[in-house]
SERO-4910 file (N, C-alpha, C, O; in steps of 0.05 Angstrom, whole numbers):
BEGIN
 pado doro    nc1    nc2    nc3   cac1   cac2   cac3    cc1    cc2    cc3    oc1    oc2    oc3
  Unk    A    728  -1723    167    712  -1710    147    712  -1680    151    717  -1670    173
  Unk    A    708  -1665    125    714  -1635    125    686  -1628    141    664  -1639    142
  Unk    A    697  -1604    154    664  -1583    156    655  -1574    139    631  -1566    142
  Unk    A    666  -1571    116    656  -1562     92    632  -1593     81    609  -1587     74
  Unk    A    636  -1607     81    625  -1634     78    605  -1637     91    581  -1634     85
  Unk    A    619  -1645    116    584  -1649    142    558  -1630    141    535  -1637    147
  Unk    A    567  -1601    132    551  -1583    124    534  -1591    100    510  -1594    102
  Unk    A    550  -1596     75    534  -1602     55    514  -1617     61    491  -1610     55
  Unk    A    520  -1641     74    508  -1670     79    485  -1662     94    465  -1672     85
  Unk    A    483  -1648    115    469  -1639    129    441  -1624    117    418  -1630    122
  Unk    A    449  -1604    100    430  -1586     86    417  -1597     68    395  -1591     60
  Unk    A    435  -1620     58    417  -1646     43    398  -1656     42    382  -1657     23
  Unk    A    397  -1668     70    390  -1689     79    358  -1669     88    336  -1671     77
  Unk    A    365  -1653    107    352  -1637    131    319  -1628    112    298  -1635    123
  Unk    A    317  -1620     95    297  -1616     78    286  -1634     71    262  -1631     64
  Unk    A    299  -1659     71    281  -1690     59    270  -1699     81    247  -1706     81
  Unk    A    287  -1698    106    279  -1701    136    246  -1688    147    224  -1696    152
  Unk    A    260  -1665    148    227  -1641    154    202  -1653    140    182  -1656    153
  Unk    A    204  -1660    108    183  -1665     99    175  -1692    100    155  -1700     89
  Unk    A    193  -1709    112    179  -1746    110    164  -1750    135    159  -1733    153
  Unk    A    158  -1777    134    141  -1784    149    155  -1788    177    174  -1773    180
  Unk    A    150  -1804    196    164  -1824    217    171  -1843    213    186  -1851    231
  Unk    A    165  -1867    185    185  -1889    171    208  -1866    167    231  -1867    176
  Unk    A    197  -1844    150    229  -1838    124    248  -1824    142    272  -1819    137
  Unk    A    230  -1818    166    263  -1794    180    283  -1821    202    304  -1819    213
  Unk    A    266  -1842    200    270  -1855    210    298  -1875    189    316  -1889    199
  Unk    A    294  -1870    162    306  -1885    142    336  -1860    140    360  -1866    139
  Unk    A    326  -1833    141    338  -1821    132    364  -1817    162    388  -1819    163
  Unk    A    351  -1813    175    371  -1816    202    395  -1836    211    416  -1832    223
  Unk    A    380  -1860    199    409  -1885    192    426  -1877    174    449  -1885    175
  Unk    A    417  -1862    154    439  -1850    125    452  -1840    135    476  -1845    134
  Unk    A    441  -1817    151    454  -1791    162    476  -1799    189    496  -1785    192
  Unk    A    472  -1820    207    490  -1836    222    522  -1848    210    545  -1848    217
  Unk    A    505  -1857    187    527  -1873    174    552  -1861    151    573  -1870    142
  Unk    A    534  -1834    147    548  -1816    130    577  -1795    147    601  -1790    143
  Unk    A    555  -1788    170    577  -1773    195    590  -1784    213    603  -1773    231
  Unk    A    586  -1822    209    594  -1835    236    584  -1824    266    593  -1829    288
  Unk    A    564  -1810    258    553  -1804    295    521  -1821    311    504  -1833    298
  Unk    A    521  -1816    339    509  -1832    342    476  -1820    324    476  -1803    306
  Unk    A    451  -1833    335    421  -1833    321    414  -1804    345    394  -1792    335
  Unk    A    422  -1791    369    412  -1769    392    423  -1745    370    407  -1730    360
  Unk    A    457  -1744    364    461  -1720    349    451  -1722    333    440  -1701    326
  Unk    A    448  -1745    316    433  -1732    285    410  -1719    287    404  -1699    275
  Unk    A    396  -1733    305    368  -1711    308    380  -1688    312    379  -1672    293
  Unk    A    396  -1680    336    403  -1654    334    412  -1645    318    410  -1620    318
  Unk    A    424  -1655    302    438  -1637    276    414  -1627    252    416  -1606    238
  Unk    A    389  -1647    249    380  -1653    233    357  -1625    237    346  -1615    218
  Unk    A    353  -1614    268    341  -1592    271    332  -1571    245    349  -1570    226
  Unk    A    304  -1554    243    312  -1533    237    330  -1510    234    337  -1498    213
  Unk    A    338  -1507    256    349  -1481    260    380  -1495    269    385  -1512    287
  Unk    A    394  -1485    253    426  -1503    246    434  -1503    280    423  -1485    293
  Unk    A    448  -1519    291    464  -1510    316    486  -1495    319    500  -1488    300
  Unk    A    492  -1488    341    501  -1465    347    489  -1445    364    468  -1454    375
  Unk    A    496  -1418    371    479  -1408    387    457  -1396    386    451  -1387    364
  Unk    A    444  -1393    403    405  -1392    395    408  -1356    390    427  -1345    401
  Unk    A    396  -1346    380    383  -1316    368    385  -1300    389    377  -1316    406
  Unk    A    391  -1277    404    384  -1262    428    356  -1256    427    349  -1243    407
  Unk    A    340  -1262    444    316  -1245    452    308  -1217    447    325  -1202    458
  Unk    A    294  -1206    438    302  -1175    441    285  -1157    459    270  -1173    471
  Unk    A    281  -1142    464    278  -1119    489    244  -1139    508    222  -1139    497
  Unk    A    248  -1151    533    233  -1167    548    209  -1141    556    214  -1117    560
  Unk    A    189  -1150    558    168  -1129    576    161  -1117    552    170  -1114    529
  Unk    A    131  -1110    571    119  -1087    554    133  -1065    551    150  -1056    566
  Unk    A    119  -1052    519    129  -1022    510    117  -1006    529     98  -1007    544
  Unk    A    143   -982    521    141   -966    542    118   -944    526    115   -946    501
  Unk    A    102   -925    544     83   -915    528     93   -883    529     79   -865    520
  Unk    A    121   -878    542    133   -851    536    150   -851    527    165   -834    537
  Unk    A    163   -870    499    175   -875    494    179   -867    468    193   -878    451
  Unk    A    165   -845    465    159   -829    436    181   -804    437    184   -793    458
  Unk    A    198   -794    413    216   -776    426    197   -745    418    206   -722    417
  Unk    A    169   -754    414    153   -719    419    146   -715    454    144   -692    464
  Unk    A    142   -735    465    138   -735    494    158   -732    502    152   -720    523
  Unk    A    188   -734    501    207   -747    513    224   -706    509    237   -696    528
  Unk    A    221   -695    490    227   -673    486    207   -659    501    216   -640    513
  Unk    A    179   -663    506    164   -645    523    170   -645    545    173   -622    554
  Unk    A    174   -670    566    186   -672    586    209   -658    593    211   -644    613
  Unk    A    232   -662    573    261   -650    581    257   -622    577    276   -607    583
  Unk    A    229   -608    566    233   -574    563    219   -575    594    230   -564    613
  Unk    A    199   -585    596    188   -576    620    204   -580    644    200   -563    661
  Unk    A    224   -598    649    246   -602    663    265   -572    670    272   -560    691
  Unk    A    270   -568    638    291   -545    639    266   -517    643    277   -495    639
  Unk    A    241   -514    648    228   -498    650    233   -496    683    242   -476    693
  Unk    A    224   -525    705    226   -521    728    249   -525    737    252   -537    759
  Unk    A    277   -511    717    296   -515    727    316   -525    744    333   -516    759
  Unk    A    304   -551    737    320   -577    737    316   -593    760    333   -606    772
  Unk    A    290   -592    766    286   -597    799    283   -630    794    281   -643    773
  Unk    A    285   -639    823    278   -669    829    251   -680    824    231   -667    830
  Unk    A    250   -713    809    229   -719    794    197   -717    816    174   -720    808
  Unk    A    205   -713    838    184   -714    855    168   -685    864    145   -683    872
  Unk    A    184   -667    861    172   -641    859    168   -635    832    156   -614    831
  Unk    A    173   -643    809    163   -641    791    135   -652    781    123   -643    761
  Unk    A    126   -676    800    104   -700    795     83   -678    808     65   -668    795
  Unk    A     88   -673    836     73   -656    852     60   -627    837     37   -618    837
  Unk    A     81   -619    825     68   -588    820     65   -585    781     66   -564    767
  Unk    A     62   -611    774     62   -614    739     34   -598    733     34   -581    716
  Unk    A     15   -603    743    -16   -592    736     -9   -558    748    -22   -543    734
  Unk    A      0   -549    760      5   -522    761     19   -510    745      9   -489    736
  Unk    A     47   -520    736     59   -513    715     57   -515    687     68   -499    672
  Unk    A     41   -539    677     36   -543    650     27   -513    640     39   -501    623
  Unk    A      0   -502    657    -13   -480    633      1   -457    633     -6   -439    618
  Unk    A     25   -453    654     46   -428    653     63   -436    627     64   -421    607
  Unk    A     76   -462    629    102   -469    607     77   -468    585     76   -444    583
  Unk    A     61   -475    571     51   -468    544     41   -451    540     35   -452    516
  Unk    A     32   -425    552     26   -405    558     57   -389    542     52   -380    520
  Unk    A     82   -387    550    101   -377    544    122   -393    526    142   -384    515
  Unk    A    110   -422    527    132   -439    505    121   -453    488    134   -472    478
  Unk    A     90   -447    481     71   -463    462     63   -489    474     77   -506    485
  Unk    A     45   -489    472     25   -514    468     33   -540    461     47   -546    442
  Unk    A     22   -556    478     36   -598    477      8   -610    457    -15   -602    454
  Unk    A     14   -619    452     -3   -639    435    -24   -656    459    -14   -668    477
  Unk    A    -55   -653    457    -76   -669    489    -56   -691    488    -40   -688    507
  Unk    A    -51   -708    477    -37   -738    487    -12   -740    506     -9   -753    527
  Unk    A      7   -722    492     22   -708    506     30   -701    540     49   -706    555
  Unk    A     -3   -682    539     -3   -661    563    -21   -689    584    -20   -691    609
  Unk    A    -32   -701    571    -41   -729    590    -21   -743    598    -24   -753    620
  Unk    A      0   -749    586     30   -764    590     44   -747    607     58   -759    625
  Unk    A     45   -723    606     67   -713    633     47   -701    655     54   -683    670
  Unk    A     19   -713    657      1   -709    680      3   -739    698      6   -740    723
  Unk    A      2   -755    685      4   -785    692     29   -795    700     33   -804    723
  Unk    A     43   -794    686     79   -795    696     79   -796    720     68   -779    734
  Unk    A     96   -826    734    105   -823    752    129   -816    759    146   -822    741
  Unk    A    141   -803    782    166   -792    777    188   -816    796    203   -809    814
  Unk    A    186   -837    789    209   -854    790    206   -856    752    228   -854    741
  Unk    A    188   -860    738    197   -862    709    205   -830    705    226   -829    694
  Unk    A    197   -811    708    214   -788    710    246   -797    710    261   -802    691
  Unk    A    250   -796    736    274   -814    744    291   -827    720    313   -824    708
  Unk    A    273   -841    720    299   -868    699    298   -846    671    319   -849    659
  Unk    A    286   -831    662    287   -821    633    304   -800    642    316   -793    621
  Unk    A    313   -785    660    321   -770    662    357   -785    670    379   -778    661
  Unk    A    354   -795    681    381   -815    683    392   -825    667    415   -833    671
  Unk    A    381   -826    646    392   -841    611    402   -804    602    425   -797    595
  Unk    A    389   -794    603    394   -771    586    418   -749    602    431   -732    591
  Unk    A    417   -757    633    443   -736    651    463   -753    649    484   -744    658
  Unk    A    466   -776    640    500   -792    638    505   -779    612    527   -770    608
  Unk    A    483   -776    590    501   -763    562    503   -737    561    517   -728    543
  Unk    A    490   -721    578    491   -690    582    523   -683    604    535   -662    605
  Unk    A    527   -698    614    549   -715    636    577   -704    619    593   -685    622
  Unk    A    573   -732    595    590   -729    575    595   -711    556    617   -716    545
  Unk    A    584   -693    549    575   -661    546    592   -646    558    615   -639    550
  Unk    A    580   -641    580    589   -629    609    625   -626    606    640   -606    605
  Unk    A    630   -662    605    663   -664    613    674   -656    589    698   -650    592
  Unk    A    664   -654    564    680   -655    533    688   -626    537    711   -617    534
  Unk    A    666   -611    545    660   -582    550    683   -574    562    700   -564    548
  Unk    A    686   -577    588    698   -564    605    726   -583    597    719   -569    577
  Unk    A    744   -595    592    762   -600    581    777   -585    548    800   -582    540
  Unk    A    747   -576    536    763   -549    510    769   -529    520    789   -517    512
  Unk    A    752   -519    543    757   -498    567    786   -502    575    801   -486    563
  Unk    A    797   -517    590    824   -519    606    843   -516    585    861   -500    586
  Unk    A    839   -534    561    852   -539    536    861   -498    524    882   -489    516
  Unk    A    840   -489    528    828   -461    518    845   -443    540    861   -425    536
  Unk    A    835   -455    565    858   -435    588    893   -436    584    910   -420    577
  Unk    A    892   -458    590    924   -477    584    940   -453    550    960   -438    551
  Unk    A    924   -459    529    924   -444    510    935   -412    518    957   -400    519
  Unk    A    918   -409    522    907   -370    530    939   -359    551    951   -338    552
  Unk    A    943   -384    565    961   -375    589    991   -372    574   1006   -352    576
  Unk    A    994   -399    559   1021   -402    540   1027   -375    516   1050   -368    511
  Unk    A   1010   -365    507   1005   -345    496   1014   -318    505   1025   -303    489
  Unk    A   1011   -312    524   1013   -295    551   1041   -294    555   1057   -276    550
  Unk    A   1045   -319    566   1077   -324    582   1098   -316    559   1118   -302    564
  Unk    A   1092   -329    527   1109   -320    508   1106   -294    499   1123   -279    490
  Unk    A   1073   -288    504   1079   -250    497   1109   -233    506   1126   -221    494
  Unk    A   1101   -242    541   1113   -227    556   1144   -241    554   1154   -235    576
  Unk    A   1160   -253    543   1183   -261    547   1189   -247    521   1210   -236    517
  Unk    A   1169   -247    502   1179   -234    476   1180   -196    484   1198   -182    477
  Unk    A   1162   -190    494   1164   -163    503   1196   -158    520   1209   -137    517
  Unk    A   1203   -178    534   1227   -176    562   1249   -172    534   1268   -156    534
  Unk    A   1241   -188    515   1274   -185    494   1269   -162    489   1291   -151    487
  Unk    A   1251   -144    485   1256   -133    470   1277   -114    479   1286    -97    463
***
């Protein structure tokens, strides 16, 4: 029998199934045996809601994160590049000293905000900052590769100046 078929039969059936009783799924389950030749265990399984095949992925496990806003997530990375670039743990230590210098000279955080990078612990320091130095990373290497590209360039330029100068 086609898959195109067993499908039909299935989507048929499966709606008369859901809504009968325990006589009719019971009636309808011998149809459904006798129609696919399989045993009465698959048809239940076939006869499921949710078609078979593989189940849905889960999506993101655990609670939300609560700095996970990108207005916090930008206050953090300025205040970062304010204490020039230090480790998340001297940053945790001396945050209440530095906050009223950095808005003082780089404007003012929003209270919710300035409560979020008071509270912060700096292993989540850590991990947010670790998502964001592998793509600054990639930055970094794109960078310094137009550079060599740019030297390499600049040098070839040079070498043919001067061979064109030697003809002359």
């Amino acid at each position: 029998m086609e898959e195109s078929l067993k499908r039909y039969i299935l989507e048929s059936f499966r709606e008369k199934y859901h809504r009968a009783g325990k006589k009719g799924k019971g009636t309808i389950l011998k149809g459904v045996c006798e129609a696919l030749t399989c045993h009465r265990k698959h048809a239940v399984r076939l006869m499921r809601k949710q078609p078979p095949g593989r189940k849905p992925q889960p999506g993101k496990r655990g609670r939300k994160s609560k700095y996970d806003t990108p207005e916090f997530l930008r206050a953090l990375h300025r205040v970062r590049k304010v204490m020039e670039f230090r480790n998340a743990e001297v940053m945790k230590e001396n945050m209440a000293e530095w906050l009223p210098f950095i808005e003082n000279h780089y404007g003012s955080f929003a209270e919710d905000i300035k409560q979020k990078l008071l509270i912060i612990s700096a292993s989540t320091m850590k991990r947010y900052f670790h998502r964001s130095d592998s793509k600054l990373v990639l930055v970094y290497l794109q960078h310094a590769q137009d550079l060599r590209f740019e030297r390499k360039f600049r040098y070839e330029q040079t070498v043919f100046r001067m061979k064109a100068l030697q003809d002359i």
